[in-house]
C-alpha positions as a printed NumPy array, in Angstrom:
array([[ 66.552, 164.898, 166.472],
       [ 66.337, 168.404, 165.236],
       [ 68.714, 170.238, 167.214],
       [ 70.748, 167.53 , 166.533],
       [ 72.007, 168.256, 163.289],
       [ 71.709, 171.993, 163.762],
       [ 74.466, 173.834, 162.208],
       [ 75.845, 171.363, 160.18 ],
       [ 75.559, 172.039, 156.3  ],
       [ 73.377, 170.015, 153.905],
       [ 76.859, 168.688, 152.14 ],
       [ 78.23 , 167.889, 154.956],
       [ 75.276, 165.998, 156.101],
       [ 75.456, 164.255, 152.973],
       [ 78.941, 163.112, 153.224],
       [ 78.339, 161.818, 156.688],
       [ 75.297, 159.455, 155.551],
       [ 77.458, 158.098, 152.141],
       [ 79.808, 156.935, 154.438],
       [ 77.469, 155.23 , 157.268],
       [ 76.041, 153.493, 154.036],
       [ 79.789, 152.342, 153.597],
       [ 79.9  , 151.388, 156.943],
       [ 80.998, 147.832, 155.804],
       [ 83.636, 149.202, 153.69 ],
       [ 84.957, 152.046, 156.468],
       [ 85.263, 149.553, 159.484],
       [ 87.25 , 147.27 , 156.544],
       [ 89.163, 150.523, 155.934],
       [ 90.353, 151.26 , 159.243],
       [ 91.001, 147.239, 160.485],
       [ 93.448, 147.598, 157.878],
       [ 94.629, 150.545, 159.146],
       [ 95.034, 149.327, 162.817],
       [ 96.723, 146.545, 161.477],
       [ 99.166, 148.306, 159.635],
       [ 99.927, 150.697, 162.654],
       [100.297, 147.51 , 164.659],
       [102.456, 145.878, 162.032],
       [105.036, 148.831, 161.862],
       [105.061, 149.759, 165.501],
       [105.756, 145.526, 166.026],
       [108.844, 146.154, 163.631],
       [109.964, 149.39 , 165.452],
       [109.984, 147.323, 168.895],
       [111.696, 144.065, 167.367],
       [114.183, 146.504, 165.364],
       [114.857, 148.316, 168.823],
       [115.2  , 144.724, 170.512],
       [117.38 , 143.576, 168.276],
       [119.638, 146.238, 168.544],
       [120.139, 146.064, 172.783],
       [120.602, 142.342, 172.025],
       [122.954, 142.339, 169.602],
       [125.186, 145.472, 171.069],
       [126.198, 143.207, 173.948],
       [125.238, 139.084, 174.886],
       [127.133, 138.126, 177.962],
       [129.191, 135.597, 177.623],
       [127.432, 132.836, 178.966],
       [126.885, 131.17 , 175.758],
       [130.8  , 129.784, 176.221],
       [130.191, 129.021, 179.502],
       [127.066, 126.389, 178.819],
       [128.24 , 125.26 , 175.511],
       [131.814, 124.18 , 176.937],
       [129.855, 122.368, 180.123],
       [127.289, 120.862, 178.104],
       [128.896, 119.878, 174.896],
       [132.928, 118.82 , 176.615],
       [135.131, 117.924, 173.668],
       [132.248, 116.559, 171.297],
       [132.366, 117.477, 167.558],
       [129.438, 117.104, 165.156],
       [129.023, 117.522, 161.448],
       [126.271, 119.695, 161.248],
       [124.116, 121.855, 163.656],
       [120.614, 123.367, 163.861],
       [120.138, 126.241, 166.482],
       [116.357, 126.915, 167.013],
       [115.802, 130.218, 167.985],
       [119.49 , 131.738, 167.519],
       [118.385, 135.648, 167.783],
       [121.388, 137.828, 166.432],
       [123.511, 134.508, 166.35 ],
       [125.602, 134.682, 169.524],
       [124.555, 131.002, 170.089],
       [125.206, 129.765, 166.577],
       [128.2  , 131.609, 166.079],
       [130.071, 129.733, 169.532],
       [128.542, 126.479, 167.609],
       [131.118, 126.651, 165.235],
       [133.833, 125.634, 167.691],
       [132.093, 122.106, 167.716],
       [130.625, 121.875, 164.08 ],
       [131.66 , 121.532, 160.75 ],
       [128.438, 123.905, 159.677],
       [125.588, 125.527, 161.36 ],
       [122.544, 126.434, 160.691],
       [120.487, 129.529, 162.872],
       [116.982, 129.689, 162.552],
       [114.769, 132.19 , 163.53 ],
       [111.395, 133.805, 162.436],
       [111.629, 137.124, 163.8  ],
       [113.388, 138.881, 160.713],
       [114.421, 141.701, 163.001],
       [116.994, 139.567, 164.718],
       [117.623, 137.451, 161.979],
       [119.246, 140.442, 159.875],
       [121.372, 141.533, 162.82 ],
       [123.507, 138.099, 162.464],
       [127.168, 137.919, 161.592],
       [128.378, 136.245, 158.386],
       [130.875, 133.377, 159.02 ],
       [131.778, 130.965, 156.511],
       [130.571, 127.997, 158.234],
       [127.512, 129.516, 159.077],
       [123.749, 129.861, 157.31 ],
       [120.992, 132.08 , 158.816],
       [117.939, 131.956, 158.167],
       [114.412, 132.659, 158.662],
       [112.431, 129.975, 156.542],
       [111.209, 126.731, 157.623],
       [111.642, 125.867, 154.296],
       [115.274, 126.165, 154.328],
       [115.785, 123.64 , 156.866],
       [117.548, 120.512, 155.771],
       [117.196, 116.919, 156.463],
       [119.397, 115.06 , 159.002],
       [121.243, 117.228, 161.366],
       [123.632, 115.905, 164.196],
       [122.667, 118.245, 166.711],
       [119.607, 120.285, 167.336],
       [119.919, 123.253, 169.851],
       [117.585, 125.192, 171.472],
       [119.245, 128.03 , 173.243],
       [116.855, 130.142, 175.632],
       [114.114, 129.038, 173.052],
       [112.574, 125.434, 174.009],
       [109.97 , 127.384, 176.893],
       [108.376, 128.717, 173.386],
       [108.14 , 125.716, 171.924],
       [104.639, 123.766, 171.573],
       [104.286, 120.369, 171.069],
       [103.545, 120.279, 167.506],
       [106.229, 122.499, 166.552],
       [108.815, 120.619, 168.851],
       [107.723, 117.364, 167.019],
       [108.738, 119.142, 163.808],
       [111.991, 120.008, 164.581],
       [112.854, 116.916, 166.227],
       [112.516, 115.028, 162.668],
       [114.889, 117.448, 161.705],
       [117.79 , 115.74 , 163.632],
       [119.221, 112.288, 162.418],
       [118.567, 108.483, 164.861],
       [121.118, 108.93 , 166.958],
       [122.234, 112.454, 166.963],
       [122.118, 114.495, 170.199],
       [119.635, 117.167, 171.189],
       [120.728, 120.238, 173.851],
       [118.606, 122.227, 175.57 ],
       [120.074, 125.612, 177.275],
       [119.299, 128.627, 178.966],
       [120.375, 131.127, 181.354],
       [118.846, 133.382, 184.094],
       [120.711, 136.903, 185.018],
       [120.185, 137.55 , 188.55 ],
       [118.929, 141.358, 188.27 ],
       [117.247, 141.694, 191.014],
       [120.307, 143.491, 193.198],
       [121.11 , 145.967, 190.171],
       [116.929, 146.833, 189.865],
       [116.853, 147.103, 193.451],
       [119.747, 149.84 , 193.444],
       [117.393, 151.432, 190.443],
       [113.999, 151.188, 192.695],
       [112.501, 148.853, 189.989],
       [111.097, 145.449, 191.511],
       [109.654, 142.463, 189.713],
       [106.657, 140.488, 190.346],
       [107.344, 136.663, 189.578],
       [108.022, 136.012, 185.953],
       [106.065, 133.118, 184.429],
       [109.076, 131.708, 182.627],
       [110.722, 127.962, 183.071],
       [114.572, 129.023, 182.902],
       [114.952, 124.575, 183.317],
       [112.245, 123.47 , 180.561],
       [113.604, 120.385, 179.241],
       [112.113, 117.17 , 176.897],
       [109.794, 116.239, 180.264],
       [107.711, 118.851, 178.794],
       [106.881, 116.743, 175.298],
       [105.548, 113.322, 174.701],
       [108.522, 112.196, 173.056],
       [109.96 , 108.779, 173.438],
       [112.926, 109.306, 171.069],
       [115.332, 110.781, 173.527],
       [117.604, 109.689, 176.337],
       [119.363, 111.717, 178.614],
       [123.187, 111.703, 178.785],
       [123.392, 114.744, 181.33 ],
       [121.648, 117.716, 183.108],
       [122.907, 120.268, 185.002],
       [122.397, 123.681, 186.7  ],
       [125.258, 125.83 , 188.352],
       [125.927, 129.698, 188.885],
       [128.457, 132.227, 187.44 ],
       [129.691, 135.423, 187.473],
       [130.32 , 137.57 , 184.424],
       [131.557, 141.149, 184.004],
       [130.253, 144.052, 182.496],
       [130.567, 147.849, 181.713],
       [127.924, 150.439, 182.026],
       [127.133, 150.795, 178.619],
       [127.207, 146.917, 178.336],
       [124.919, 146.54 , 181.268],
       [122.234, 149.492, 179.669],
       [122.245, 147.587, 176.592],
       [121.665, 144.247, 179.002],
       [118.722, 145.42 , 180.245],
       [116.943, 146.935, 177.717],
       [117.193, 143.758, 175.649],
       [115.063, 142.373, 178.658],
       [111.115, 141.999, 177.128],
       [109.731, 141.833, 180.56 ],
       [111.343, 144.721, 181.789],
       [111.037, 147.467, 178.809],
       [107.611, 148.629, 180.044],
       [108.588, 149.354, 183.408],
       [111.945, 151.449, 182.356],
       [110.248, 153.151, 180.104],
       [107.749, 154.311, 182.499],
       [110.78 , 155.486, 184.765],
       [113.126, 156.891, 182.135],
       [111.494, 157.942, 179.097],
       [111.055, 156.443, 175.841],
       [113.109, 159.715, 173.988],
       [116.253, 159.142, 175.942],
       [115.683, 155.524, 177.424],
       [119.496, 154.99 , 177.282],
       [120.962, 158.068, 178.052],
       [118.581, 158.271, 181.483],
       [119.023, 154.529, 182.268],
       [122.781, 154.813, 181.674],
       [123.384, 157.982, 183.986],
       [121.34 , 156.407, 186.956],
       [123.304, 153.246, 186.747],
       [126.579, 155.209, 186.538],
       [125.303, 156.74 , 190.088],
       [125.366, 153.466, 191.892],
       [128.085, 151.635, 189.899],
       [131.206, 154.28 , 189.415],
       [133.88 , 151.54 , 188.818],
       [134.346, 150.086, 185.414],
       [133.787, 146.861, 185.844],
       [130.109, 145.508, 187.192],
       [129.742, 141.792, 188.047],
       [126.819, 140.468, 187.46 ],
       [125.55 , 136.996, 188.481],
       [123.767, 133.945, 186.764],
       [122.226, 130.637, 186.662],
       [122.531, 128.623, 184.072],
       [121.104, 125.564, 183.009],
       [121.209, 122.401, 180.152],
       [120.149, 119.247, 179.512],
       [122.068, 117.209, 176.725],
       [120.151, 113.645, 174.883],
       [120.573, 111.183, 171.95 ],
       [117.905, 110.571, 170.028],
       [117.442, 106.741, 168.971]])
């Protein structure tokens, strides 16, 4: 134990044993700290997601919304999960008002005003009695319990739609020498899921589409993807993630316009 502390001076010493008889009070101290690095790298990434996802949506929600919904019109509207509002803003074409709600603030603060529409990130905000609830790319993250809340937010015999789509990227990741293993995510989730007993199904359907998109569109596309940030990062760079990304795609896709396939899917009920 001797040699052990040889060299060190007696103040230093000193300082080193007050704090191990903190030890409590430093392991409190840096928790906090870990936390707070967490915390603000967390808002960095949502910040960063929210920007890809707002700079472009392809315009799918039309698509599904025009399939699903036909010619119905409904008083009022609650979007679960509405992200930058590309959902809840093509709601308007069916609804007197809508409301988006989402708790990721990030996303939330990226929405559009329109005068029909209220965003918002508080449960608390959510009214009584709304004659349509949507979940747009949102139900697979919805438990039980928190699906049984929102269903009490739509009125006996108001309709429920459930919609989602899946962008085929496997040719464009391919041409990029980026392949996916299987992604644990239910594109089709629909009420089957929940113990519910309040619903009946008026239609369900799944078809494909093509949309079109620039380069910069299709960068933006992509790195709004969660499950595939990690691996273009590791291939591009964090520093100049779109700059990189965007010159390798403009090597295998020199016209302007890119088509890009998808599936898309919905499931419309009425709730008695």
């Amino acid at each position: 134990m001797e040699g052990l502390f040889e060299g060190f001076s007696f103040a230093f010493l000193k300082s080193i044993f007050i704090d191990l008889s903190r030890g409590i009070s430093i392991k409190l101290k840096a928790i906090g700290l870990v936390k707070h690095i967490m915390k603000n790298e967390k808002s960095k990434y949502n910040d960063n997601l929210a920007y890809h996802y707002k700079s472009f949506r392809p315009p799918l929600h039309q698509i599904l919304l025009k399939r699903s919904l036909k010619d119905q019109k409904f008083e009022s509207a609650l979007d679960i999960g509405c992200g930058t509002g590309n959902s809840t803003l093509e709601l308007v074409k069916y609804c007197e008002s809508v409301t988006g709600y989402d708790p990721n603030t990030a996303m939330i603060q990226r929405c559009e005003h329109h005068p029909k529409v209220g965003f918002t990130g508080k449960l608390s905000d959510l009214k009584e009695n709304y004659n349509l609830l949507v979940f747009f790319g949102s139900l697979y993250y919805i438990s039980a319990k928190d699906f049984s809340l929102y269903e009490k937010k739509l009125k006996n015999g108001g309709f429920l739609l459930c919609a989602d789509f899946e962008i085929l990227y496997n040719t464009i990741l391919a041409k990029l020498e980026l392949y996916l293993t299987e992604i644990d995510y239910d594109h089709n989730k629909n009420l089957t899921s929940y113990n519910s007993k309040s619903f009946e199904i008026t239609r369900t359907k799944k078809f494909k589409t093509v949309f079109y998109c620039n380069l910069s569109e299709l960068t933006h596309l992509l790195l709004s993807e969660t499950f595939l940030r990690a691996k273009l990062i590791d291939k591009y760079d964090s520093t100049h993630l779109f700059e990189n990304l965007k010159e390798d795609l403009n090597s295998h896709y020199s016209n302007g316009k890119i088509a890009v396939e998808a599936n898309q899917y919905y499931s419309f009920y009425k709730k008695y």
